[in-house]
Each structure stands twice: as structure tokens, then as C-alpha cells.
C-alpha positions in Angstrom: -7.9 4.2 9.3 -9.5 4.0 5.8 -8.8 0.6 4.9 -10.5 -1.1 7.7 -10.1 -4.6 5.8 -6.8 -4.9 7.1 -7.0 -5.6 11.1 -3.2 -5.0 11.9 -1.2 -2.6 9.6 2.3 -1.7 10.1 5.0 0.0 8.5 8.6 -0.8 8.2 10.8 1.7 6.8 14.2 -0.3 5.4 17.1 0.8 2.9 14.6 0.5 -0.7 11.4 2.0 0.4 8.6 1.1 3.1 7.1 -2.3 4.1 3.5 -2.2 4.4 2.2 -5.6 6.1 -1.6 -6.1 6.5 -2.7 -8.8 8.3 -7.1 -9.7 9.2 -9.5 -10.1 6.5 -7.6 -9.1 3.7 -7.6 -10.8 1.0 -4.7 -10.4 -1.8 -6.2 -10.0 -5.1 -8.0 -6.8 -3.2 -4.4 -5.9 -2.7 -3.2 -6.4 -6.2 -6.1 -4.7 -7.7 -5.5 -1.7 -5.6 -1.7 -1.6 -6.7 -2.6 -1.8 -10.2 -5.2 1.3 -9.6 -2.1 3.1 -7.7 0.1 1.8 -10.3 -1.9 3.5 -13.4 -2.9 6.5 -10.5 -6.2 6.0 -10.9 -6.6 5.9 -7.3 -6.9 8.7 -4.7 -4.1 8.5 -3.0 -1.3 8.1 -5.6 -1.0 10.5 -7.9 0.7 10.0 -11.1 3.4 12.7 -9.9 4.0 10.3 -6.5 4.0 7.1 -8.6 6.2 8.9 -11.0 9.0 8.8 -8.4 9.0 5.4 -7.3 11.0 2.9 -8.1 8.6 -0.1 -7.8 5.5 -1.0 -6.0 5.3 -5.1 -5.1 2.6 -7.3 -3.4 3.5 -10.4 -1.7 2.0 -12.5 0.6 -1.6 -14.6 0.8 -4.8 -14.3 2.3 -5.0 -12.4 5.4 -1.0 -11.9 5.6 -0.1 -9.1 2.3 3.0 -7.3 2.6 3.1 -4.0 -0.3 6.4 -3.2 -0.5 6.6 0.7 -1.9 10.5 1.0 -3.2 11.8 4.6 -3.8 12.1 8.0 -1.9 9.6 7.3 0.4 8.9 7.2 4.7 6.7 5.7 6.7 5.4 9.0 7.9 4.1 9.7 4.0 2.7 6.0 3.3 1.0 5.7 6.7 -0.4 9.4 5.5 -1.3 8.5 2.3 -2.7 5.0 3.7 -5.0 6.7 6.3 -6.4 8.2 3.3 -7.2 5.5 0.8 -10.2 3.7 0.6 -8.8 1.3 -2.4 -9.0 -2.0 0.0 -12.3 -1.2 1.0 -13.8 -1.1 4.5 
């Protein structure tokens, strides 16, 4: 995985979108910088077209416990693709 910050990453799929929890060395303001990058897509891995059809992105959580919860039309199976990918939390 890309984003080898984050020692433990799962995926939740639930009725508004997809839970992403990271939990290791991760720290939030990484994670809120990324989701603004994502947000504006100025990132890799979200495109203005995929951010375009989202509902909301949110960031919750602290320091080595972040949980990015992605609302909209969305699966695990595309966020953990699209995660794999991304290198916006760093290594």
C-alpha cells in the first residue's frame, strides 16, 4: 500500500459512503491536508470528476487513530483502489 504511514487501514462500507480508519503513525493534520488536496483534486487519486460526485469527504479522529469518512456513491472496492494508489499521506 501507498500510504505506508498508516499501519492498519480498513474499510467499512455503511449506508452514506465508506469509512476509512487509519490507525500507526499517522498523524491528522497529514490527513486533513490530504483531504483538502482531494477536496480541490489536486491530488492523484481524486479527480475533480470523482470528487464531483461526492456528497462529502470528513476527517475525524487524533493522532495515530483518523477515520476519513468518503459520503456518496462510493465502495470499498473503489476507495481501497484508489487508496493503494495515493501517495498523499506519505510513506
Amino acid at each position: 500500500m501507498a500510504n505506508d504511514a498508516a499501519e492498519k487501514t480498513t474499510f467499512t462500507q455503511n449506508e452514506r459512503g465508506v469509512d476509512i480508519n487509519l490507525k500507526g503513525e499517522i498523524k491528522r493534520s497529514t490527513v486533513d491536508a490530504a483531504i483538502d488536496r482531494c477536496a480541490a483534486g489536486t491530488c492523484p487519486c481524486c479527480t475533480t470528476e470523482f470528487v464531483a460526485q461526492l456528497d462529502d469527504i470528513a476527517v475525524e479522529g487524533k493522532d495515530g487513530d483518523v477515520t476519513i469518512h468518503v459520503m456518496g456513491p462510493v465502495t470499498t472496492d473503489i476507495m481501497a483502489e484508489k487508496f493503494s494508489t495515493c501517495d498523499c499521506l506519505g510513506k
